[in-house]
RODOLO-832101 format. One line per 4 residues: for each residue y, z, x of C-alpha. Coordinates in nm, 4 decimals, decimal comma. Layout:
// RODOLO-832101
Y:Z:X  ...
//
This chain:
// RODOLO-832101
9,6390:0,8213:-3,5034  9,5385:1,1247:-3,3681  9,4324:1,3264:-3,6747  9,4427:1,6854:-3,5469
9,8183:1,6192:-3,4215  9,8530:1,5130:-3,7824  9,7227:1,8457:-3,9791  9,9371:2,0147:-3,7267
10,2308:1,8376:-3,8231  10,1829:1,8680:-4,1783  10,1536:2,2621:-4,1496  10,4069:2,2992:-3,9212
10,6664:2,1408:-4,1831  10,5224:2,4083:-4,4766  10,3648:2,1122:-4,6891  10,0280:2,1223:-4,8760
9,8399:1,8111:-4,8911  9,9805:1,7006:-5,1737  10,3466:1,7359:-5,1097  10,2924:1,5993:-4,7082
10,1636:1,3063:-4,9333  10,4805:1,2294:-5,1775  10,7370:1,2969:-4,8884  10,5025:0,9882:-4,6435
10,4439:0,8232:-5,0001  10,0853:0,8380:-5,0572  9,8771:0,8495:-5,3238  9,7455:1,1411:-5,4397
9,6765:1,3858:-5,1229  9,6790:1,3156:-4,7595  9,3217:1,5041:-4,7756  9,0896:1,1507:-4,7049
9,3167:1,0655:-4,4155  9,2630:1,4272:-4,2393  8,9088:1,4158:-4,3407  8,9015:1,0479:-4,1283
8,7591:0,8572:-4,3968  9,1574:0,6863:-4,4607  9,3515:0,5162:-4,1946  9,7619:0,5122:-4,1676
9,9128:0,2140:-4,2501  10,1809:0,1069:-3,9888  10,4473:0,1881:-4,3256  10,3541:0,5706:-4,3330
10,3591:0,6047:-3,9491  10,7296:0,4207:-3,9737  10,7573:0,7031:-4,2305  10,6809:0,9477:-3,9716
10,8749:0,7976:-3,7265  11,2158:0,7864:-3,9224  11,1869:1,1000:-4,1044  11,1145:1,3365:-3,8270
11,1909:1,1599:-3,5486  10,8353:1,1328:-3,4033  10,7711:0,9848:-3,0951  10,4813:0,6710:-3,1328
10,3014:0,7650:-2,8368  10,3161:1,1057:-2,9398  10,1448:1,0296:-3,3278  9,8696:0,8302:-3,1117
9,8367:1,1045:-2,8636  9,9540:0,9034:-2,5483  10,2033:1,1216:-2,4592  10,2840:1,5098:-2,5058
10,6814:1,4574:-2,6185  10,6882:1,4936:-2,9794  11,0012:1,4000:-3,1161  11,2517:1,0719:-2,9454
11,5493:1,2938:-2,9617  11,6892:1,5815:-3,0150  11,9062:1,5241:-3,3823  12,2169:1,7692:-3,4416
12,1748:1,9871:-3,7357  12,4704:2,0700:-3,9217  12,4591:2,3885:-4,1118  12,8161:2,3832:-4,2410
12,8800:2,5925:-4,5483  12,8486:2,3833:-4,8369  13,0855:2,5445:-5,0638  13,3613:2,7535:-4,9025
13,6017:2,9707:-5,1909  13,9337:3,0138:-5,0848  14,2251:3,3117:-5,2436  14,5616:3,2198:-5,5018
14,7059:3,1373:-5,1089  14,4505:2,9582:-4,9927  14,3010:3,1919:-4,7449  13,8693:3,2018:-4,7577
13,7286:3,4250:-4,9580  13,4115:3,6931:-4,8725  13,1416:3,5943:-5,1439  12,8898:3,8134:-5,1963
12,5358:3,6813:-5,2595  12,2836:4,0108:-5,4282  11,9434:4,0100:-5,3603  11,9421:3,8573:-5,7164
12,1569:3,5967:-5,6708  11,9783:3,4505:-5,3404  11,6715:3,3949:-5,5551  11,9160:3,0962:-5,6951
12,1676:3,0444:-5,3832  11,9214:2,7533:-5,1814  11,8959:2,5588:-5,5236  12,2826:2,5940:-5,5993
12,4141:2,6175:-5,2746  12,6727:2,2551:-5,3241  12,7496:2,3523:-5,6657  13,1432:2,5027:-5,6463
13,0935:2,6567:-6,0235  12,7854:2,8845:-5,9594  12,9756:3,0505:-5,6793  13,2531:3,2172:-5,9540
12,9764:3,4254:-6,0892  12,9780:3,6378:-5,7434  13,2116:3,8479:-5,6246  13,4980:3,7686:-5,3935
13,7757:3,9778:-5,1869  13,9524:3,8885:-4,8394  13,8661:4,1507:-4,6173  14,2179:4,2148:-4,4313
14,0535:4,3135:-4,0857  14,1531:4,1558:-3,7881  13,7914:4,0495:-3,6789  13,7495:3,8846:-3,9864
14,0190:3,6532:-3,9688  13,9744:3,2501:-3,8351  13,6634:3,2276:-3,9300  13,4463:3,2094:-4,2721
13,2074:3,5078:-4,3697  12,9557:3,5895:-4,6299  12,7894:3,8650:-4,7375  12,4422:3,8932:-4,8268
12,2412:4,1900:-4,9032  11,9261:4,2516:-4,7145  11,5902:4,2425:-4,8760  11,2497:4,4216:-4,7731
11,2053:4,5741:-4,4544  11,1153:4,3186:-4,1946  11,4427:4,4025:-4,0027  11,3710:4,7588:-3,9865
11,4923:4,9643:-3,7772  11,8224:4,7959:-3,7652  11,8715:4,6726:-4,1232  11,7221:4,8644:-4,4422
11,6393:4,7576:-4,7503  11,9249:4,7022:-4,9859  12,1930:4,7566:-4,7357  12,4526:4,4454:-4,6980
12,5601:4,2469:-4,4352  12,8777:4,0288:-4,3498  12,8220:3,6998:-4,1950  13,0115:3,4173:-4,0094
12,9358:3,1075:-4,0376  12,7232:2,9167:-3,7945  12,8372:2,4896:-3,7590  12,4948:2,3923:-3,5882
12,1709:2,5129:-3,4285  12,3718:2,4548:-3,1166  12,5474:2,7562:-3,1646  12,2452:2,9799:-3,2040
12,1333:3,2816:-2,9891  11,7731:3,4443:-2,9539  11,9814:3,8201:-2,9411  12,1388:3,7807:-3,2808
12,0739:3,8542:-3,6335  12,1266:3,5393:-3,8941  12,1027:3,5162:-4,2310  11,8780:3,1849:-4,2493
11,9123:2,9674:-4,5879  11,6303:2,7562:-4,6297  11,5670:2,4931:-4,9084  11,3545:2,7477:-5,1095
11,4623:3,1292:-4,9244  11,7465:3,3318:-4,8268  11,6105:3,5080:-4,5045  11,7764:3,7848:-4,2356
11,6271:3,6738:-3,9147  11,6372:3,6370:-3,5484  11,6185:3,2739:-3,4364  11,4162:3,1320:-3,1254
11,4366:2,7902:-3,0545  11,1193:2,6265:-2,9431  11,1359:2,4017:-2,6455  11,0658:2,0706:-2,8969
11,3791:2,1457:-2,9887  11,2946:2,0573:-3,3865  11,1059:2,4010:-3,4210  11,1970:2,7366:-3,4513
11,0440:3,0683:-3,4885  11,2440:3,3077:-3,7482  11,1367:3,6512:-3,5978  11,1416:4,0286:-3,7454
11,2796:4,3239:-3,5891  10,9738:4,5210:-3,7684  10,6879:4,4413:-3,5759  10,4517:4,3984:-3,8505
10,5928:4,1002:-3,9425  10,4021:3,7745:-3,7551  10,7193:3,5420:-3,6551  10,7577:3,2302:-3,9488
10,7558:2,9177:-3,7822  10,9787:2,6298:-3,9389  11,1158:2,2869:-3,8700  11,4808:2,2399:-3,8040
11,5190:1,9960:-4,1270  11,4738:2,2850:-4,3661  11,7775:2,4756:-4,2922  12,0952:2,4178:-4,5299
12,3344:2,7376:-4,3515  12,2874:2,9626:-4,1257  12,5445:3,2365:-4,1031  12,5427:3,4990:-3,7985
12,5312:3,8901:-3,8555  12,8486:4,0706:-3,7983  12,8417:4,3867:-3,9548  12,6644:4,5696:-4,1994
12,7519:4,8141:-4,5053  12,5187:5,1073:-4,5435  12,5386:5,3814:-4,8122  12,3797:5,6889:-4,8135
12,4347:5,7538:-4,4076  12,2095:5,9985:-4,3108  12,2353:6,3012:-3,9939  12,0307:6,1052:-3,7276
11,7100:6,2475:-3,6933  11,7261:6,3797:-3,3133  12,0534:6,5659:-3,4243  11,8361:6,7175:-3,6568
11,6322:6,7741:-3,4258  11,8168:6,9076:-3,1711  11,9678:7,1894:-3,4351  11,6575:7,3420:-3,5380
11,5663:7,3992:-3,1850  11,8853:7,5503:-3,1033  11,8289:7,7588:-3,4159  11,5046:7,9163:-3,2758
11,6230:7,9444:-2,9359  11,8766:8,1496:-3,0626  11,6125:8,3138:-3,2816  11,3799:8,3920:-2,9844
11,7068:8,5492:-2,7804  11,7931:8,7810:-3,0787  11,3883:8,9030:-3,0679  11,4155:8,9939:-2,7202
11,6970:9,1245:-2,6997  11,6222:9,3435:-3,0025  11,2404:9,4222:-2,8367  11,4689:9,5308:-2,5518
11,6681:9,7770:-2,7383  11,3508:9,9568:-2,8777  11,2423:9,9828:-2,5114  11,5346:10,1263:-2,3896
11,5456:10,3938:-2,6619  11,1557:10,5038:-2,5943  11,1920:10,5591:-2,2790  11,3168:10,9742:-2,1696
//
């Protein structure tokens, strides 16, 4: 097997050496085999095969097509709450409480400790939402820090566009993203708004829900800054009109 297309593989999917290991079920680490002093058995290359849908000639770098096809991921919600009449609810998920959503995201009984309501809006209606509340500032400008957002759901990666926001829910993170689809089609890049972020690479298996930005609630809203702006130099203009025509006045009075 080609051994750098390996160690790629392995990093792309987030895994240490240890835990690329226990998923291919390997002793130990998968650290002699990148080193070249192990060979694969034909079992952990089925491994590879059937769990991520690698294409042979691509593990034994005959060919440059990666995967054999193109699987559908479903990202469903998992637990949808519904009203007395049986209409969905809006959860809300804190910045708290997405620390433990990934882990309890099938469990119906964790979801009564968040807040509910049905948001009687017309644009909210046929669909399922969510609200999450953003964390950190990789979304700046659009989305600050503690400020909420309400989400529909998204039924598969099919359904995804590179000009939206999502809230992305991983099997270990709750993250508000944009999504690009990489031309594998198993990859995708999870980009930030705020530049300073690098774009997070992961594969399509580690998604449980993806939801897509709606709205947002913000508290706090602030004059825009060019308003602002735009005031105080209106202010001196009229400032600077009032000192001339003032100067003028004195003029007009010294002279005989």
């Amino acid at each position: 097997m080609d051994i750098d297309r390996f160690i790629a593989l392995r990093k792309s999917l987030g895994h240490t050496q240890k835990t690329f290991a226990a998923c291919l079920g390997i002793p130990n680490t998968t650290a002699d085999i990148e080193r070249g002093k192990t060979k694969l058995s034909g079992k952990v290359v089925v491994e590879l095969i059937k769990q991520f849908q690698l294409n042979p000639l691509w593990i034994y770098g005959e060919s440059h097509i990666q995967f054999i096809k193109n699987p559908v991921v479903s990202t469903i919600p998992k637990v949808v709450t519904v009203d007395s009449e049986g209409h969905d609810n809006m959860v809300l998920v804190n910045a708290k409480a997405a620390a433990g959503y990934p882990q309890n995201i099938s469990d119906s009984s964790w979801y009564k400790q968040l807040p509910a309501f049905d948001l009687p809006i017309p644009e909210f209606r046929n669909a399922t939402y969510r609200g999450f509340q953003v964390e950190g500032d990789s979304m700046l400008p659009n989305l600050k820090p503690n400020e909420w957002v309400l989400a529909r759901a998204v039924d598969s990666l099919d359904h995804v566009s590179p000009n939206k926001i999502y809230v992305v829910v991983l099997y270990d993170s709750v993250m508000v993203k944009k999504i690009h689809r990489q031309n594998g089609g198993n990859y995708l890049n999870l980009i930030s708004i705020n530049e300073s972020y690098e774009p997070y690479e992961i594969s399509t298996d580690q998604i449980q829900e993806i939801w897509q930005v709606s709205s947002k609630i913000s508290f706090g809203v602030e004059e825009p800054a060019d308003n602002g702006l735009l005031r105080q130099l209106q202010a001196s203009m009229e400032d600077l009109k009032k000192q001339l025509h003032a100067a003028s006045m004195n003029n007009n009075k010294g002279v005989a």
